[in-house]
C-alpha positions as CSV (number, residue, x, y, z in Angstrom):
1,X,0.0,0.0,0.0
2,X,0.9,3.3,-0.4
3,X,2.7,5.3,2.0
4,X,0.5,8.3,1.8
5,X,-2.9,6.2,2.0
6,X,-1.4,4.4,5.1
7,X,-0.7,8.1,6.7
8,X,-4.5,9.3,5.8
9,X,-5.8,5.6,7.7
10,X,-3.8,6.5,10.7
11,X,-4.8,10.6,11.2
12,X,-8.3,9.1,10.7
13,X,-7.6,6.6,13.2
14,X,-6.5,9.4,15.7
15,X,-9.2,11.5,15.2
16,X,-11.7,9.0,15.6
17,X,-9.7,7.8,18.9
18,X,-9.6,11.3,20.3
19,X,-13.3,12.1,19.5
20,X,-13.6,8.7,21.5
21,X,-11.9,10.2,24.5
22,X,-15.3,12.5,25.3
23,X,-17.9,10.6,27.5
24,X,-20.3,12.3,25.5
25,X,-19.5,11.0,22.1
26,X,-18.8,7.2,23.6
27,X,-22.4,7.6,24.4
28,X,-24.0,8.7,21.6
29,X,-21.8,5.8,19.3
30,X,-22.7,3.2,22.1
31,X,-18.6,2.2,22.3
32,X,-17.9,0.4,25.6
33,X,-14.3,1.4,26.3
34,X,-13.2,-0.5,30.0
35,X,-13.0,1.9,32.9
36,X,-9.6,0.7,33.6
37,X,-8.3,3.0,30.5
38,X,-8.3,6.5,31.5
39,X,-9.4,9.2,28.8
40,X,-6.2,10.8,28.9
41,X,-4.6,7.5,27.2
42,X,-7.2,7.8,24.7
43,X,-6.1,11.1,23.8
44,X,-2.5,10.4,24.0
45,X,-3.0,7.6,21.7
46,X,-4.9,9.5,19.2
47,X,-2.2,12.3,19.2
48,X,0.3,10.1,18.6
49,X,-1.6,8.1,15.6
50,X,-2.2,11.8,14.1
51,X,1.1,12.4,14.0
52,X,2.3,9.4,12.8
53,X,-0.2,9.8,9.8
54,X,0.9,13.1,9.2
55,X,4.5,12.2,8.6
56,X,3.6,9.0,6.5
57,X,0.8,11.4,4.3
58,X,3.4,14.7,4.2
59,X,6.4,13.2,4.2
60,X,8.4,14.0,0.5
61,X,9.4,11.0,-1.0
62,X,12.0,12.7,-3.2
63,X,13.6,15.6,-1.2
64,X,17.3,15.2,-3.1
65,X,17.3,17.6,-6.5
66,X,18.6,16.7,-9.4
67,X,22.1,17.6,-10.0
68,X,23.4,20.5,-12.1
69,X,26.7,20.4,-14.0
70,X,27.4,23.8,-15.3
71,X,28.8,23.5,-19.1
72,X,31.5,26.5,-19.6
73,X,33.4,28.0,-22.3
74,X,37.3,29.3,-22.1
75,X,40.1,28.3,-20.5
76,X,41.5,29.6,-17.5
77,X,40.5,33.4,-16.5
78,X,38.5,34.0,-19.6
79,X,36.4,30.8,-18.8
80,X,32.8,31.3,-18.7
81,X,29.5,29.7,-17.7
82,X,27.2,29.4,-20.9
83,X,24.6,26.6,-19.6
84,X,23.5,24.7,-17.0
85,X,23.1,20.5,-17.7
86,X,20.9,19.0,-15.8
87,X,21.8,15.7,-14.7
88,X,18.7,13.1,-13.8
89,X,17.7,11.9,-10.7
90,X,19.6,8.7,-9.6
């Protein structure tokens, strides 16, 4: 799967865990969550998948630029830059 579709899953996966940290909403969806884990895990848990989606989803797969061999003309002090070759990505 792709990277970025894996990131989306999990910042959808921490919102939905930190909506589910509100009595309120646990309610109203009928989700038992044990008493034993506290709402502040919940949050903490749904922060952490957010953020971990957010680097999968945002992260740039191709952050190196191309190279750039400048192409001159003259020797020595008279030697000048008349175009820039660019060299593909490897």
């Amino acid at each position: 799967m792709d990277k970025k579709i894996i990131g989306y899953i999990l910042m959808g996966a921490g919102v939905l865990l930190s909506a589910l940290s509100y009595p309120a909403i646990r309610t109203m969806l009928k989700v038992p969550i044990p008493s034993a884990i506290k709402d502040i895990y919940i949050i903490i848990a749904g922060v952490a998948a957010i953020l971990a989606g957010a680097f999968f989803a945002f992260k740039n797969q191709s952050a190196e630029q191309p190279k750039e061999v400048p192409i001159y003309e003259g020797t020595g002090k008279n030697r000048k830059v008349v175009a820039i070759q660019r060299i593909g990505k490897e």
